[in-house]
Structures are given as C-alpha cells and as structure tokens.
LUMSE-53680 format. One record per residue (C-alpha): z, x, y; residue in one letter; residue number from 1. Coordinates in steps of 0.5 Angstrom, whole numbers, plus 2048, in hexadecimal, padded with zeros to 3 digits. Layout:
<recs>
+-----+-----+-----+---+-----+
!   w !   u !   v ! r !   k !
+-----+-----+-----+---+-----+
!   Z !   X !   Y ! A ! NUM !
...
+-----+-----+-----+---+-----+
</recs>
This chain:
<recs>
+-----+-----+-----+---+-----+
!   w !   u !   v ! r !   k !
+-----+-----+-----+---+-----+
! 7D7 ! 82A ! 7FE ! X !   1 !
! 7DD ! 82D ! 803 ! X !   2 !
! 7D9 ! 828 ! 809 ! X !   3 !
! 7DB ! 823 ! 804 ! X !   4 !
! 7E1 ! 825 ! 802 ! X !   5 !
! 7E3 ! 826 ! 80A ! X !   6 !
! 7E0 ! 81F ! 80B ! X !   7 !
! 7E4 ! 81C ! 807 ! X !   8 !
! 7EB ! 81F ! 809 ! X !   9 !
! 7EA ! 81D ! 80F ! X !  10 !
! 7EB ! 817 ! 80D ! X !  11 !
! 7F0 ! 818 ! 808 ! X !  12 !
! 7F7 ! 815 ! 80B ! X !  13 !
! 7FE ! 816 ! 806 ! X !  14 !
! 802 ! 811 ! 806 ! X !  15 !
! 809 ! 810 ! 802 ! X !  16 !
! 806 ! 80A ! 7FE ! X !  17 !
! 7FF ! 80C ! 7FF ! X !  18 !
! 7FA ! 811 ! 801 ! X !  19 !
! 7F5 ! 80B ! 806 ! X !  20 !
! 7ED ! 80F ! 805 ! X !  21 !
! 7EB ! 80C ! 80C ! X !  22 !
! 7E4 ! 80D ! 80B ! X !  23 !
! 7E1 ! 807 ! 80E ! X !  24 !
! 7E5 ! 804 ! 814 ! X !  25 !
! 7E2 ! 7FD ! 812 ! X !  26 !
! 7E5 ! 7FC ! 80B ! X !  27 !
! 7EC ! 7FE ! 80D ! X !  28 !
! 7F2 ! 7F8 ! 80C ! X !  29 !
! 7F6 ! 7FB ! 812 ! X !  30 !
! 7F1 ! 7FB ! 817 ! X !  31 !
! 7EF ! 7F4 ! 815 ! X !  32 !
! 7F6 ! 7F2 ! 815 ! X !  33 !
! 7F6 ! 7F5 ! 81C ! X !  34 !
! 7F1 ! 7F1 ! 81F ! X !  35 !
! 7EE ! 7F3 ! 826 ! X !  36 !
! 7F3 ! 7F9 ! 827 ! X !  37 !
! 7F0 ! 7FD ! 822 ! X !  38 !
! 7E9 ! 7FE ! 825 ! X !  39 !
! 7E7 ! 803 ! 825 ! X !  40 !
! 7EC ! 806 ! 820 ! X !  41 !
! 7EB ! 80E ! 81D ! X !  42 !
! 7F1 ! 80D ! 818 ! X !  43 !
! 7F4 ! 808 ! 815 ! X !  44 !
! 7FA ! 804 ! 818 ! X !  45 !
! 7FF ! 807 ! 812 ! X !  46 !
! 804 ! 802 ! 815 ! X !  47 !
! 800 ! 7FC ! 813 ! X !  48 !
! 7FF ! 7FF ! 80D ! X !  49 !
! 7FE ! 7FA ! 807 ! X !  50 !
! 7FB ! 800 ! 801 ! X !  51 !
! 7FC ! 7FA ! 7FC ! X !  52 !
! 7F7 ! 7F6 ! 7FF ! X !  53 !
! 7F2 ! 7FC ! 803 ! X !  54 !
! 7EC ! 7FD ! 7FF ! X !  55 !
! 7ED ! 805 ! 803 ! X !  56 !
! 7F4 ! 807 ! 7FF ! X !  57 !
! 7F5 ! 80A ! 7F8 ! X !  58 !
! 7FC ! 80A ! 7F6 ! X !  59 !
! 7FE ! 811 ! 7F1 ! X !  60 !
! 804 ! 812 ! 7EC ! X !  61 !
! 807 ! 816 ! 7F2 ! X !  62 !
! 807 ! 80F ! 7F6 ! X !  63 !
! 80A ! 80B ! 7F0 ! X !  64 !
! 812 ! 80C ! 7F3 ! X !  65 !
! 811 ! 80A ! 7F8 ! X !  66 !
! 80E ! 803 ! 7F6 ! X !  67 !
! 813 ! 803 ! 7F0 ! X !  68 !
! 819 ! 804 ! 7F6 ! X !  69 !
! 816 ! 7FD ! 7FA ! X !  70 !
! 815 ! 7F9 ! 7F3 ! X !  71 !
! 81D ! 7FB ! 7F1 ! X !  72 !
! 81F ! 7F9 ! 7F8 ! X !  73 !
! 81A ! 7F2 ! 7F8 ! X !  74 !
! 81E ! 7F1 ! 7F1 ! X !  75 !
! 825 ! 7F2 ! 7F4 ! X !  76 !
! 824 ! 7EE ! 7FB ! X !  77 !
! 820 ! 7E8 ! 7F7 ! X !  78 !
! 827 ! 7E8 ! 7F2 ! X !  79 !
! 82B ! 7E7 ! 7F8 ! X !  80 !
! 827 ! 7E2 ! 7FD ! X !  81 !
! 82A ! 7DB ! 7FB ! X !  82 !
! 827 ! 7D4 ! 7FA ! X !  83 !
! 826 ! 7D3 ! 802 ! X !  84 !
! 821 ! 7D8 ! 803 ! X !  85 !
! 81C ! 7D6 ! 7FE ! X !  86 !
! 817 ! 7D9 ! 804 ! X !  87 !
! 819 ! 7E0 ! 804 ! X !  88 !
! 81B ! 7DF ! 7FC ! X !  89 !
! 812 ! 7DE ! 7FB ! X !  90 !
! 810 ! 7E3 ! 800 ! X !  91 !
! 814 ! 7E9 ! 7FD ! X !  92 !
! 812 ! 7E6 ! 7F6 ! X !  93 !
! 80B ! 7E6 ! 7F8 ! X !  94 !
! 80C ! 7EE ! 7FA ! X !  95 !
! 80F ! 7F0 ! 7F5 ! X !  96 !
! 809 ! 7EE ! 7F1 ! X !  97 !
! 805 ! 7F2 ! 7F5 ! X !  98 !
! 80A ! 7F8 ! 7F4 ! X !  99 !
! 809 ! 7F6 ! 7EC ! X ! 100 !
! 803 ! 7F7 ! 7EC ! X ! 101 !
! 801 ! 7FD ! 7F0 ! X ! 102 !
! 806 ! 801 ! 7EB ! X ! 103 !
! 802 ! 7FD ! 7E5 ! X ! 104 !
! 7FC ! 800 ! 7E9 ! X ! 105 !
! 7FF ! 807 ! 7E9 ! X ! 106 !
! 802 ! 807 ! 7E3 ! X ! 107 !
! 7FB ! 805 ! 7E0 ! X ! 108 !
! 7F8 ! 80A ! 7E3 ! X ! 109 !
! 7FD ! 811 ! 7E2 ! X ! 110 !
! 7FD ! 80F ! 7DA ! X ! 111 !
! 805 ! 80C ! 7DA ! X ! 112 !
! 809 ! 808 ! 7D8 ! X ! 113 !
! 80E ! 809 ! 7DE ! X ! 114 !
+-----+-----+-----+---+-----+
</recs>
C-alpha cells in the first residue's frame, strides 16, 4: 500500500485550479499542446495547462474559487466588448462555458448547489 501511494504522489502536481495526476505522459493535454518540445517530459507543462480538457486533472471544491472569479471576470469583460469585436465576444463566451461547466462538475461532485 505505501508503494502505491509513493507512486502516486509523485505523480500528484497541486495547481490553483486543478490537481493534474500526471501518470501517463502520452494522455497529458499539455504535452500534446506542446508538441515536439515536450519529449521526453517528466512533469507536466503547468503553464500550458488546459485541466477543462486533460483527461489527467480533477477539480475539487477547494479549486472552485478560482473558476468562479474566471467565469465572473468572463461575464464582466463580454458585457463591455462592443459590437465590432464580435471575434473576441465568441471566444470569451466560449470560455466561459468551459468555466461553467467545470463549477457545474465540482459543484455535482462536492454535493452543492453553490
């Protein structure tokens, strides 16, 4: 049992918004993102992190601030972009439901209805 759970700390990386289990180098979103300059790659590439997307990253309720503060900034920003920027408008919406989703997720899975 503590081989396991040694084994698995390792692989255990704390983020603000998602603890990324990097157990298998070839299913992480960031080293894929990343392309060739990830071969090789022992950790994850925190700064290319997209945890919405990695089948490798959890989010808790302890993580939920964080993506609530991203969705109300989203909402903030996508009420003052005008007409003209109907580009930027479609990809911060398009985040936004990204944000939405994952408080739904942890919401669902911490039992809440925050």
């Amino acid at each position: 049992m503590t081989n396991l759970l040694a084994k698995r700390a390792k692989a255990l990386h704390l983020g603000p918004a998602n603890y990324c289990w990097f157990l298998d180098p070839s299913k992480a979103l960031c080293l894929k993102l990343a392309g060739g300059h990830a071969r090789g790659a022992t950790e994850p590439l925190i700064g290319m992190c997209d945890s919405a997307r990695c089948p490798q990253a959890t989010h808790h309720a302890g993580h939920r601030p964080v993506w609530a503060a991203s969705a109300e900034s989203k909402k903030v920003f996508i009420a003052t972009i005008g007409r003209a920027q109907r580009t930027e408008k479609a990809r911060l919406t398009t985040e936004l439901a990204r944000d939405e989703r994952v408080l739904a997720e942890i919401d669902a899975l911490s039992g809440t209805g925050a």
